[in-house]
N, CA, C and O of each residue as an XYZ file, in Angstrom:
560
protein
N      19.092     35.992      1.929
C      17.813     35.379      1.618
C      16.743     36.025      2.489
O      16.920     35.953      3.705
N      15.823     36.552      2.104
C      14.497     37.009      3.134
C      13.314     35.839      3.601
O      12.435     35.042      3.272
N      13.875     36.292      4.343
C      12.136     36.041      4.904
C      11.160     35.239      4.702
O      10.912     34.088      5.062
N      10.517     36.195      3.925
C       9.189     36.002      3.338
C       9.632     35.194      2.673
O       9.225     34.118      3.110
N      10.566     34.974      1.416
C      10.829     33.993      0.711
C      10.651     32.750      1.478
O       9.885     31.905      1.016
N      11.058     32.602      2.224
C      11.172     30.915      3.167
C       9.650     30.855      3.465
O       9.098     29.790      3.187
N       8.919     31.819      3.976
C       7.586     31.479      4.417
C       6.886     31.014      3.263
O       6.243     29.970      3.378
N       6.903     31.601      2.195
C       6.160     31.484      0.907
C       6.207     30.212      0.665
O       5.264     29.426      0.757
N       7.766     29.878      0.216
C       7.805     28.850      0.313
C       7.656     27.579      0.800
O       7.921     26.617      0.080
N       7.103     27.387      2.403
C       7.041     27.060      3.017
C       5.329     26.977      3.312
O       4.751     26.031      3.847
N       4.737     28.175      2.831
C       3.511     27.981      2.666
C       2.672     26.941      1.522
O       1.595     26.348      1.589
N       3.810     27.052      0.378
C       3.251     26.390     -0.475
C       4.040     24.261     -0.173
O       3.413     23.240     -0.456
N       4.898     24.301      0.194
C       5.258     23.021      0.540
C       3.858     22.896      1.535
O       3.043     22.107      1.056
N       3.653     23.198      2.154
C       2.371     22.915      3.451
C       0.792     22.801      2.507
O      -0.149     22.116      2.906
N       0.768     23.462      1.459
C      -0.248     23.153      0.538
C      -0.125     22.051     -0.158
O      -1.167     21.400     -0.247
N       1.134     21.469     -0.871
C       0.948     20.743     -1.208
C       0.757     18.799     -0.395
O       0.302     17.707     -0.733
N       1.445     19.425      0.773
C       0.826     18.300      1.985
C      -0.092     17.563      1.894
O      -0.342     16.359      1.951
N      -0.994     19.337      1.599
C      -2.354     18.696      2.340
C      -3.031     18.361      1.014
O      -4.246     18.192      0.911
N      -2.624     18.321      0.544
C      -3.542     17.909     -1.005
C      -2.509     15.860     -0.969
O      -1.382     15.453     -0.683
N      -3.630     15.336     -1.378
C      -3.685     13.908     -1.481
C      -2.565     13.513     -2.291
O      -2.633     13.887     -3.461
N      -1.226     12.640     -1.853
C      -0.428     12.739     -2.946
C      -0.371     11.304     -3.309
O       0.489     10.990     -4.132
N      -1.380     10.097     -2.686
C      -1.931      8.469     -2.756
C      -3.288      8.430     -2.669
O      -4.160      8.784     -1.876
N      -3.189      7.828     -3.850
C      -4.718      7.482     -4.554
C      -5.523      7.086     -3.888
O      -5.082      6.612     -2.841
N      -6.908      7.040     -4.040
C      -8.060      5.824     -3.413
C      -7.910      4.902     -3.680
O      -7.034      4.756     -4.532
N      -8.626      3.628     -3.173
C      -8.159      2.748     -3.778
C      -6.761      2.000     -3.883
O      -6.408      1.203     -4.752
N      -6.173      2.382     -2.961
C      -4.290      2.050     -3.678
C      -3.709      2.457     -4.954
O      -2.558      2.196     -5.303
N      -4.741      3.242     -5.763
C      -4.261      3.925     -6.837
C      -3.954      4.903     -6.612
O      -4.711      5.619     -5.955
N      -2.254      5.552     -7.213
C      -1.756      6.519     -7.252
C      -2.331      7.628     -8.239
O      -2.639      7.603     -9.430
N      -2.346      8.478     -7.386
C      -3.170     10.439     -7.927
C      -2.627     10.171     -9.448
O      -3.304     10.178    -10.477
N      -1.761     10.025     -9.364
C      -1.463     10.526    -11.464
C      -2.035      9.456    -12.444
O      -2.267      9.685    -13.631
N      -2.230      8.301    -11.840
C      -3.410      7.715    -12.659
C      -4.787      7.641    -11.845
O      -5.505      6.653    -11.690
N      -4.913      8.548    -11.512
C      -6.327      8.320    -11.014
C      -6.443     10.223    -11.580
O      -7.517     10.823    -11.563
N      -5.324     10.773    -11.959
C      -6.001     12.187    -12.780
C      -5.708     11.898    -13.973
O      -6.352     12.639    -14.717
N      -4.826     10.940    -14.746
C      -5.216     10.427    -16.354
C      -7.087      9.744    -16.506
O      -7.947     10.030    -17.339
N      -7.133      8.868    -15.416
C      -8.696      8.531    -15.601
C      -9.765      9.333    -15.418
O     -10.782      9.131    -16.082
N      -9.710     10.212    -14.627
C     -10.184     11.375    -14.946
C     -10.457     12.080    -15.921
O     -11.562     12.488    -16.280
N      -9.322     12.261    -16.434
C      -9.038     13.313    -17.684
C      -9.947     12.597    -19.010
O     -10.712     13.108    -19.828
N      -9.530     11.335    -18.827
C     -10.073     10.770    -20.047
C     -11.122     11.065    -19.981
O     -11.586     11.899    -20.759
N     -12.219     10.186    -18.551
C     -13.458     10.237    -18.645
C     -14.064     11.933    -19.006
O     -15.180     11.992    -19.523
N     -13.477     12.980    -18.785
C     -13.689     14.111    -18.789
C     -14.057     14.423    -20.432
O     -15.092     14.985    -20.791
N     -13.091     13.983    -21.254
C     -12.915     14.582    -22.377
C     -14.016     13.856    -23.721
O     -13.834     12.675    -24.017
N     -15.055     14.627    -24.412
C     -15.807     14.665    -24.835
C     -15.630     13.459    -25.979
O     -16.567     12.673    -26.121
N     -14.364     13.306    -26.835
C     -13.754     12.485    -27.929
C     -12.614     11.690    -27.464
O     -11.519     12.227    -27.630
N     -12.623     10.772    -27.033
C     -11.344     10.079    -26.777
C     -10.351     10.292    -27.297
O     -10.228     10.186    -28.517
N      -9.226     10.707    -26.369
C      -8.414     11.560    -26.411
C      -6.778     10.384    -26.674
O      -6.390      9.498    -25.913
N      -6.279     10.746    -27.728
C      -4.596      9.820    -27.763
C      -3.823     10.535    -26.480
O      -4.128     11.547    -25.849
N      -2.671      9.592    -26.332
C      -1.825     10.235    -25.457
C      -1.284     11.665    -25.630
O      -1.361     12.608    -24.843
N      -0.689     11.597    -26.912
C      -0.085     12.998    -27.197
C      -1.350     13.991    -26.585
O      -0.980     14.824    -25.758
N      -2.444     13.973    -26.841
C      -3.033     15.319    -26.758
C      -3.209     14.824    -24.983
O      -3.328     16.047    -24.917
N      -3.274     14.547    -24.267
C      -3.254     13.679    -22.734
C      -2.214     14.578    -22.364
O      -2.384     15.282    -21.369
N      -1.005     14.666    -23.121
C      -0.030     14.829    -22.665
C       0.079     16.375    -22.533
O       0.357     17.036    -21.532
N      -0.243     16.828    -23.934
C      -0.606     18.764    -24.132
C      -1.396     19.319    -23.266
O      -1.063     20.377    -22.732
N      -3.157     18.406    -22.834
C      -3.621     19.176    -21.946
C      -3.258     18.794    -21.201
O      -4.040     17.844    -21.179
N      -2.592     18.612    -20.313
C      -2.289     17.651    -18.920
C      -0.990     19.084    -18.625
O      -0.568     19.784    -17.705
N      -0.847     18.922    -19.718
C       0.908     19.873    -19.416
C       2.204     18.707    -18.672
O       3.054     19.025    -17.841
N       2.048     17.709    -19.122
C       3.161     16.667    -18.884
C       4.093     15.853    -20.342
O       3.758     16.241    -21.462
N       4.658     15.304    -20.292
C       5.499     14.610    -21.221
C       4.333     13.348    -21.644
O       3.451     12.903    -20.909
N       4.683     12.900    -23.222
C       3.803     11.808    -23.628
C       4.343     10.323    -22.598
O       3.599      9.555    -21.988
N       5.630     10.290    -22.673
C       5.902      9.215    -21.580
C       5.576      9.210    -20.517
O       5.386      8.092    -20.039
N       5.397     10.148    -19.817
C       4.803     10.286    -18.956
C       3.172      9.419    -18.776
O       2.833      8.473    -18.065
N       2.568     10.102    -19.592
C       1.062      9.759    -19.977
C       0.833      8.355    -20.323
O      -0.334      7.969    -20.405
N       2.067      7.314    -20.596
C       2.696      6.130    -21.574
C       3.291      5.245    -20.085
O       3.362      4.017    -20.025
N       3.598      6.000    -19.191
C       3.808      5.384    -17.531
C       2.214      5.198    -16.835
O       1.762      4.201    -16.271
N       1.608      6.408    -17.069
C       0.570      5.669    -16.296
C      -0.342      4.741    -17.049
O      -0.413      3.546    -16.760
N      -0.968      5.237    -17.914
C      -1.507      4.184    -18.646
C      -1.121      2.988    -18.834
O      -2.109      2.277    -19.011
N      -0.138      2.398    -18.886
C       0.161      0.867    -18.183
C      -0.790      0.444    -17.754
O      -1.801      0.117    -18.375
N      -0.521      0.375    -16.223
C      -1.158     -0.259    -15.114
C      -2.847      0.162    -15.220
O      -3.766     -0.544    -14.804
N      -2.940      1.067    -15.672
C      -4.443      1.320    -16.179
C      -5.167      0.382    -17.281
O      -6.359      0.097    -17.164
N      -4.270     -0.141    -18.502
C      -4.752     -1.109    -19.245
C      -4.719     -2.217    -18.975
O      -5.618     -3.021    -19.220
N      -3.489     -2.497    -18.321
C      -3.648     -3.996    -17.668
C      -4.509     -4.083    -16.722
O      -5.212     -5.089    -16.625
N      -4.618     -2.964    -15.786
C      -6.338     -3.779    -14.661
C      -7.519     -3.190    -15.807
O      -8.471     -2.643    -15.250
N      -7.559     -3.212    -16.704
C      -8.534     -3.067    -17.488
C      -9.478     -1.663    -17.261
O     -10.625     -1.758    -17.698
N      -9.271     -0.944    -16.905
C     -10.046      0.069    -16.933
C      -9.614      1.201    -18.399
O     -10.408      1.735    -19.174
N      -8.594      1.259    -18.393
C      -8.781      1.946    -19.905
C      -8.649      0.985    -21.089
O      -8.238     -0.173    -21.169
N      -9.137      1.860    -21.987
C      -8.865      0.320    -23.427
C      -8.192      1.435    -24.662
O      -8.443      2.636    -24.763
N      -7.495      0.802    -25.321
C      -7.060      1.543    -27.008
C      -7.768      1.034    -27.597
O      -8.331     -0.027    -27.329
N      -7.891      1.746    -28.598
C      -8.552      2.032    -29.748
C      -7.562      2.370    -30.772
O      -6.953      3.411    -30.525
N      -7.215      1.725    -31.937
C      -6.068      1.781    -33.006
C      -6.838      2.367    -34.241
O      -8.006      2.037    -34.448
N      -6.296      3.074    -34.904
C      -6.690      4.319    -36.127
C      -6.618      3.368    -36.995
O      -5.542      2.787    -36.853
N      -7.242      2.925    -37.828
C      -7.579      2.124    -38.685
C      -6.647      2.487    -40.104
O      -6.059      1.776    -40.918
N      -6.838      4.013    -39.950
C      -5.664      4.862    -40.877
C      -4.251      5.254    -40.394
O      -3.556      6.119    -40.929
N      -3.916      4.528    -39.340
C      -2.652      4.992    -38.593
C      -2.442      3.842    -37.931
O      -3.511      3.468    -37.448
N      -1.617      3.158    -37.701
C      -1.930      1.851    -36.835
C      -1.230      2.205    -36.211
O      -1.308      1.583    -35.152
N       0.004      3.381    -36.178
C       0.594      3.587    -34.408
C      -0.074      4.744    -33.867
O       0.581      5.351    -33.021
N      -1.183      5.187    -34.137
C      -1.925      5.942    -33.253
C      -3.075      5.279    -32.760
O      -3.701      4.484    -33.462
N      -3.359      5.527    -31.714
C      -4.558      5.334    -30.876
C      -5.569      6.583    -29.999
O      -5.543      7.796    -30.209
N      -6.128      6.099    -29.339
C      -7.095      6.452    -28.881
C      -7.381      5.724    -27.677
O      -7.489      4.499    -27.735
N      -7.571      6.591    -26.155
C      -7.763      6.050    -25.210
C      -9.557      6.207    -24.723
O     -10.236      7.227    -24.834
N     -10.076      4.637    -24.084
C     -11.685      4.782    -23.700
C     -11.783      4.560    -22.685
O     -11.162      3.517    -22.479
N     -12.472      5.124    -21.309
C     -12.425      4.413    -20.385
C     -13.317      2.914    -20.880
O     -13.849      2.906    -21.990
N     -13.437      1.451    -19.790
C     -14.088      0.573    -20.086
C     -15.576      0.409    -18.700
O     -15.847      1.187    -17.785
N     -15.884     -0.194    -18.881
C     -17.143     -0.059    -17.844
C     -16.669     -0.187    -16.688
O     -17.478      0.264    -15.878
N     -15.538     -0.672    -16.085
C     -14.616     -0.860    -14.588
C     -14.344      0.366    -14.609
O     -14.704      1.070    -13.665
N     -13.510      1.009    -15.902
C     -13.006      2.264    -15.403
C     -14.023      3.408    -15.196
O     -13.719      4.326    -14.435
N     -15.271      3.402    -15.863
C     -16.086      4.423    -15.423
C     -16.885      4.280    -14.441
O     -17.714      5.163    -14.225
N     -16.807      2.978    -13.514
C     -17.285      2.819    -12.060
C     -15.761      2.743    -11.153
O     -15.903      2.574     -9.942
N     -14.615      2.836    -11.572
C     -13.593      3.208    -10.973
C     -13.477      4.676    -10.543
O     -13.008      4.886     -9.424
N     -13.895      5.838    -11.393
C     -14.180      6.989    -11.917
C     -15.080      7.396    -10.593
O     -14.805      8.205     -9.707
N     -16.527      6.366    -10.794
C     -17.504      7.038     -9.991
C     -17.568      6.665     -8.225
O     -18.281      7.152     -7.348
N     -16.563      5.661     -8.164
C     -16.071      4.930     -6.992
C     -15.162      6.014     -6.089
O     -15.127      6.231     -4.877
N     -14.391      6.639     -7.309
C     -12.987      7.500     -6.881
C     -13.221      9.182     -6.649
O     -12.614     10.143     -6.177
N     -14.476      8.876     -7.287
C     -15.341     10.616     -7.174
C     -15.379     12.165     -6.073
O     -15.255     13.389     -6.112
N     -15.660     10.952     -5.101
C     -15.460     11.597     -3.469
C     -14.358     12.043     -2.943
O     -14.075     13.131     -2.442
N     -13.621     10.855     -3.152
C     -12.130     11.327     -2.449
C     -11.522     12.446     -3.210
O     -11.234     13.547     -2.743
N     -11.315     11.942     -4.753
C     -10.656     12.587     -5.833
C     -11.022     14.369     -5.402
O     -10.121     15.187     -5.214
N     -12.078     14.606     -5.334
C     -12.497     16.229     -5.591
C     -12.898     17.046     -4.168
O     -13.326     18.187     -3.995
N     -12.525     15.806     -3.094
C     -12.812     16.221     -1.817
C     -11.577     17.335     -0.981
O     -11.677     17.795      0.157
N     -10.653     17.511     -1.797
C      -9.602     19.097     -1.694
C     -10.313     20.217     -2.039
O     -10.757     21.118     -1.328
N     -10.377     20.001     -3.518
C     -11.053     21.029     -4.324
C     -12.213     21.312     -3.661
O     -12.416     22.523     -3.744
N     -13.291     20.608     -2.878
C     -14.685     21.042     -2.737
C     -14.000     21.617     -1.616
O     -13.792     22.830     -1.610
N     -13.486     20.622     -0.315
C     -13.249     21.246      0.415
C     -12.716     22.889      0.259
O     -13.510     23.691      0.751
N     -11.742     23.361     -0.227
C     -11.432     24.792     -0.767
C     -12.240     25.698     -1.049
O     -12.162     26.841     -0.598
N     -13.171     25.261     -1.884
C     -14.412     25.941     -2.649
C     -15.302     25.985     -1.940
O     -16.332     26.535     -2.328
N     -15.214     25.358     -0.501
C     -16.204     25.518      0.570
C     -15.968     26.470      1.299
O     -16.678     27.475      1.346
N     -15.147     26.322      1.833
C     -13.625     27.252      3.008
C     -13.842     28.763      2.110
O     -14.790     29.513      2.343
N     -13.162     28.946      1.431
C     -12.928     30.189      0.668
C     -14.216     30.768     -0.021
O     -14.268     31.963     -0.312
N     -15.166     29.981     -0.257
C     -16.301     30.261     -1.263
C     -15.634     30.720     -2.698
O     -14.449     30.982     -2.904
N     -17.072     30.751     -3.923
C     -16.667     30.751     -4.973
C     -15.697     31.692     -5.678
O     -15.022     31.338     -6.644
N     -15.666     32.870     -5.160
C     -15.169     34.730     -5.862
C     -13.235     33.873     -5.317
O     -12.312     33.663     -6.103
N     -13.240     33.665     -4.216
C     -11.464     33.575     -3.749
C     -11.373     32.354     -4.182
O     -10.171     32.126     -4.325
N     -12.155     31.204     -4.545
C     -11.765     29.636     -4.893
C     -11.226     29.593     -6.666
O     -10.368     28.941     -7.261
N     -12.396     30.821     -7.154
C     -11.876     31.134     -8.514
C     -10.538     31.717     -8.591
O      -9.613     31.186     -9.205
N     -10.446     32.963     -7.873
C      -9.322     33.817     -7.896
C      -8.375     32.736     -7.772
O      -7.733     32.398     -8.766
N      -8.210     32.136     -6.623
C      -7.123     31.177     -6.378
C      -6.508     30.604     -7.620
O      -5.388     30.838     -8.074
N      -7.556     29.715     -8.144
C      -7.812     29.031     -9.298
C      -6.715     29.601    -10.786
O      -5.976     29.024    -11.583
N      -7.077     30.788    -10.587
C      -6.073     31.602    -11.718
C      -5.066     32.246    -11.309
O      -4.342     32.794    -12.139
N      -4.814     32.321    -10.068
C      -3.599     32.408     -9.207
C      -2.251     31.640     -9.675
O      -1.072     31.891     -9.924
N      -3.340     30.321     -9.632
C      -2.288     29.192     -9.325
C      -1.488     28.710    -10.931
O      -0.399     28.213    -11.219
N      -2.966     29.270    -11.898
C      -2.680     28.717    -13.462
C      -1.517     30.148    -13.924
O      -0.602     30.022    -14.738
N      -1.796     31.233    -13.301
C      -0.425     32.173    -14.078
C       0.819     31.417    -13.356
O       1.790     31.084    -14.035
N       0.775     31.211    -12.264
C       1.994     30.841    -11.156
C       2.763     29.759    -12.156
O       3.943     29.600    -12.471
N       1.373     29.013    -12.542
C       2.434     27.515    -13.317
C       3.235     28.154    -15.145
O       4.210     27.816    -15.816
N       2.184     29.131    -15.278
C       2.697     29.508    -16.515
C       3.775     30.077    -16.618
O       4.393     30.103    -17.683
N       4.290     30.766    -15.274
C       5.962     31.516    -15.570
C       6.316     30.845    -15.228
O       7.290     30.587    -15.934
N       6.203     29.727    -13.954
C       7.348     28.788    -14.092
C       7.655     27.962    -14.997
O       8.780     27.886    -15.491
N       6.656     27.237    -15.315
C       6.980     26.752    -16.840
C       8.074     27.341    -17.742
O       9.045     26.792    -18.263
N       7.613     28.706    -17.783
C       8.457     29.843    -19.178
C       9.977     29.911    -18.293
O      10.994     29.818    -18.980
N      10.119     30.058    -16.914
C      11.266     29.881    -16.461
C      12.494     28.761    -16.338
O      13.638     28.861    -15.895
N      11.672     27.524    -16.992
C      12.472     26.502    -16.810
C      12.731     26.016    -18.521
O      13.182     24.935    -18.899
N      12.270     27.238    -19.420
C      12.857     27.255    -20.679
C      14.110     27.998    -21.397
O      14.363     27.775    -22.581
């Protein structure tokens, strides 16, 4: 085994440290980046497609959203032409949950984009999106 392999590795366990892995709020990061996502997305978005851009499983997307509908911050919306499809909205809690969670949520990322400035925060940025794309293709 080399080396470098262990450091690498070891570099990236130490990255992911330092990145927030408990929510604000007592809300956990993976629903506090589904509420995100939603509020992000231009057309209220069903799980399945939650799930495609997210790059996670629909159950997945079907775990967090739970606890998100029951404290009321997201709401469904049922297809009038589909009654087992929906549509997720944030509700007025969740888009002051959103703007509550703002700071903390993006305070890695800015931080980074501060540190490195924009030319290496980008580079990084697509660093990290090929990195996920072969592993992905590797675990097929």
């Amino acid at each position: 085994m080399k080396l470098r392999h262990l450091q690498i590795n070891q570099t990236l366990n130490q990255f992911s440290r330092l990145t927030p892995s408990d929510g604000a709020e007592g809300r956990p990061v993976a629903q506090q980046n589904l509420l995100f996502w939603v509020a992000a997305e231009p057309v209220p978005p069903t799980p399945t497609e939650l799930a495609e851009a997210m790059g996670l499983s629909k159950a997945a997307i079907t775990k967090m959203m739970g606890p998100l509908l029951d404290d009321q911050l997201l709401m469904k919306t049922i297809d009038p032409e589909d009654n087992r499809s929906f549509t997720l909205t944030l509700t007025e809690a969740g888009k002051q949950a959103v703007r509550d969670m703002s700071d903390d949520y993006f305070k890695p990322m800015n931080a980074l984009r501060d540190g490195l400035g924009k030319k290496k925060f980008n580079k990084l940025i697509n660093l990290l999106d090929q990195a996920n794309e072969v592993l992905v293709g590797a675990d097929e």
